[in-house]
C-alpha positions as CSV (number, residue, x, y, z in Angstrom):
1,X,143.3,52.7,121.5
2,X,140.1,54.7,121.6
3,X,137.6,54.3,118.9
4,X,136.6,57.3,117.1
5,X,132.9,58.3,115.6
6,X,131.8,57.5,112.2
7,X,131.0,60.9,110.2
8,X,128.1,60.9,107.8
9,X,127.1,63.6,105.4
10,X,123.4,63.4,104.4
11,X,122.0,65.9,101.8
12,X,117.9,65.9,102.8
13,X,115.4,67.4,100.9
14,X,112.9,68.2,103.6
15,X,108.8,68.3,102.5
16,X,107.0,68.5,105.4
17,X,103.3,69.9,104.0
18,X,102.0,69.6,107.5
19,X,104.2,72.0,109.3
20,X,105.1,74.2,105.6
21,X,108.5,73.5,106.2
22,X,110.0,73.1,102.8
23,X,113.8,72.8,103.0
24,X,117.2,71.4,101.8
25,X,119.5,69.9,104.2
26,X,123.1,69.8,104.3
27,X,123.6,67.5,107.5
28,X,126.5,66.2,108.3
29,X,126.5,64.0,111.5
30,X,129.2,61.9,113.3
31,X,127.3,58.3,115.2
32,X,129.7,57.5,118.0
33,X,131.2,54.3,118.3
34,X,129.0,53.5,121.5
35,X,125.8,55.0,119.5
36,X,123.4,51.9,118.3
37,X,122.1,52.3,114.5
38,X,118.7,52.0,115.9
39,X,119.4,55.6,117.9
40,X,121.4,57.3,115.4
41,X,118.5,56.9,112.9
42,X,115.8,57.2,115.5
43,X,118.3,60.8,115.7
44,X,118.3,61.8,112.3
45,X,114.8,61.2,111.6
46,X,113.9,63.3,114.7
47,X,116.1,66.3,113.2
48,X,114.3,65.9,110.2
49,X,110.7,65.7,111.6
50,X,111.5,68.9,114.0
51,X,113.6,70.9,111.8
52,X,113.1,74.6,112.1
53,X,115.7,77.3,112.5
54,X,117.9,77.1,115.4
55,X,118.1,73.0,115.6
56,X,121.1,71.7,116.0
57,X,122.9,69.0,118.0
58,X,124.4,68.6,121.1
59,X,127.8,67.5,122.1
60,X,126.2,63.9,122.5
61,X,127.9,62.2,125.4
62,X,130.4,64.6,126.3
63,X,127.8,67.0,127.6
64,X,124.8,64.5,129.5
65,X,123.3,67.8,130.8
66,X,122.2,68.9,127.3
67,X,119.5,67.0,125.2
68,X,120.8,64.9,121.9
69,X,119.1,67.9,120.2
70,X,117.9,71.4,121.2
71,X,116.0,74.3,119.3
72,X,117.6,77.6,120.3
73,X,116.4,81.1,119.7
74,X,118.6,84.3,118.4
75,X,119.6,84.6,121.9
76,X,120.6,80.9,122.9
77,X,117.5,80.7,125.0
78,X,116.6,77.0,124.5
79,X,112.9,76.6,122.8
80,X,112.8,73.3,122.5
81,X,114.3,70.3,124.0
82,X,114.7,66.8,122.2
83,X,115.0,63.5,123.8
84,X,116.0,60.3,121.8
85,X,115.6,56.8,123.2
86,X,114.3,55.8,126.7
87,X,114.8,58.9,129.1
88,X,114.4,58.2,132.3
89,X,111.4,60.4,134.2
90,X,113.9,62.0,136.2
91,X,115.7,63.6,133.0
92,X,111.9,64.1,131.7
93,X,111.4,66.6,134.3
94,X,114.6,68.4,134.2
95,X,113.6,69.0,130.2
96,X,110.3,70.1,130.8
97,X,111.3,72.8,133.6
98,X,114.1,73.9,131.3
99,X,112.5,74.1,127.8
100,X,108.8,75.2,126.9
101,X,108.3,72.7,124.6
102,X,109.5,68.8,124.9
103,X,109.9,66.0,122.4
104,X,110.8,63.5,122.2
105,X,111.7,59.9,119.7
106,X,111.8,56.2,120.7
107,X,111.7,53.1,119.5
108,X,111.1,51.9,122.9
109,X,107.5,49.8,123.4
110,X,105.1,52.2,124.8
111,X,103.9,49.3,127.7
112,X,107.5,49.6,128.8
113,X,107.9,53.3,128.8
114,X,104.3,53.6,130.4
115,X,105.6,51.2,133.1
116,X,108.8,53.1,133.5
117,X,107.2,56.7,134.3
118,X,103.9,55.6,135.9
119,X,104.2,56.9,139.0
120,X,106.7,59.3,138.7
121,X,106.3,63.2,138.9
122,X,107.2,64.5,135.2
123,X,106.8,68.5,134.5
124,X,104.4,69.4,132.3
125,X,104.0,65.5,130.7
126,X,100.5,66.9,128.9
127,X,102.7,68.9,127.5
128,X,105.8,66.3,125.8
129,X,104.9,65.1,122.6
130,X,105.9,61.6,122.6
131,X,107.2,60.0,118.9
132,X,107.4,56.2,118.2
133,X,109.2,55.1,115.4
134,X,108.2,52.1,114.2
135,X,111.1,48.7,113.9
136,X,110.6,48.5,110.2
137,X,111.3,51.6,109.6
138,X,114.6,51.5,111.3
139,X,115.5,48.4,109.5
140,X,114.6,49.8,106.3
141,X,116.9,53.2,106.7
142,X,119.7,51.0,108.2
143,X,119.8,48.9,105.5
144,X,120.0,51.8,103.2
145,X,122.9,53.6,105.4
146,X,125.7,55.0,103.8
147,X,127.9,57.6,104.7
148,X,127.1,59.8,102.2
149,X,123.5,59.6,101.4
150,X,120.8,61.7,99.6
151,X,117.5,61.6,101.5
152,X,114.2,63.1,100.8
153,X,111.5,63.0,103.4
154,X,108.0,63.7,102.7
155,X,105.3,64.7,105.7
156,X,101.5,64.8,104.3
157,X,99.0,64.6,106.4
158,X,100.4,62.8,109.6
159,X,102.2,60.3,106.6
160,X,105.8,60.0,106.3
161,X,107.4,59.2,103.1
162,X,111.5,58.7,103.6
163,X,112.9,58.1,99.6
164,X,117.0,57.0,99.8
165,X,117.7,56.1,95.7
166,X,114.8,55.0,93.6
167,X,113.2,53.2,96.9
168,X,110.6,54.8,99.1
169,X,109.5,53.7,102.3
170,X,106.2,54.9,104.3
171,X,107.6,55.3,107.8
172,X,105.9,54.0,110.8
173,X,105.7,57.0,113.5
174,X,103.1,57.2,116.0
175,X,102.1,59.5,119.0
176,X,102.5,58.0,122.0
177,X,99.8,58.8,125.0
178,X,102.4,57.8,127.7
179,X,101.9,60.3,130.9
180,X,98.2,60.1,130.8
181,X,96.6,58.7,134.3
């Protein structure tokens, strides 16, 4: 009997001074019964942190052609491309030749993912902004999971704030240099 995905429903109240998005989320997102905790956060922290109009997700692993999340325009043209995980350098360059802007969320250490694409040919890697987000901060939203959850997450000057109840946690994201020679 096949397993079927987990649907969560996550009402975010989105403060992100840096970029002046200010926003209220009604997300509802299903984690698939192959999906690790550790991505499915790492997922829903990235939709948070790039949220603009026209981000949505993908059809996850029913469609491995299309990125875990994409920015769309008006017209479908794809704007933005976002990678979760550990991509490999290969499916780095197919993003960066088929969106202008790449980014993308790991929780990966950057000595291993420098390792994995040294040497390879990546489009455009000045260009991909590279996210790491940090193990306690994974810990600390897992631990606070539920499947109906009010979040608020708070961006101030490069600082990250994620509140679920009365506790608040400064999340550990850094920019990764990964593609430079």
């Amino acid at each position: 009997m096949a397993l079927t995905s987990t649907m969560f429903t996550f009402d975010v109240t989105l403060s992100d001074v840096d970029r002046g998005v200010y926003e209220s989320i009604a997300l509802r997102m299903a984690q698939h019964p192959s999906e690790s905790e550790d991505y499915f956060v790492t997922r829903l922290l990235a939709y948070c942190l790039e949220y603009e109009e026209g981000i949505g997700f993908s059809r996850g692993i029913a469609d491995a052609d299309e990125p875990p999340l994409a920015v769309r325009d008006l017209t479908g043209a794809l704007t933005k491309w976002i990678e979760i995980g550990a991509p490999d350098a290969a499916r780095l360059h197919k993003a960066s030749k088929a969106s202008p802007k790449l980014a993308f969320y790991t929780a990966k250490a950057p000595e291993m993912l420098k390792r994995q694409y040294a040497g390879h040919k990546i489009h455009k890697s000045e260009l991909i902004v590279a996210r790491g987000v940090g193990r306690e901060t994974l810990e600390w939203v897992t631990d606070h999971l539920d499947r109906r959850l009010d979040i608020t997450i708070a961006v101030n000057d490069g600082s990250v704030y994620v509140t679920i109840g009365e506790d608040t946690h400064e999340a550990v994201l850094t920019t990764l240099s990964l593609f430079d020679a």
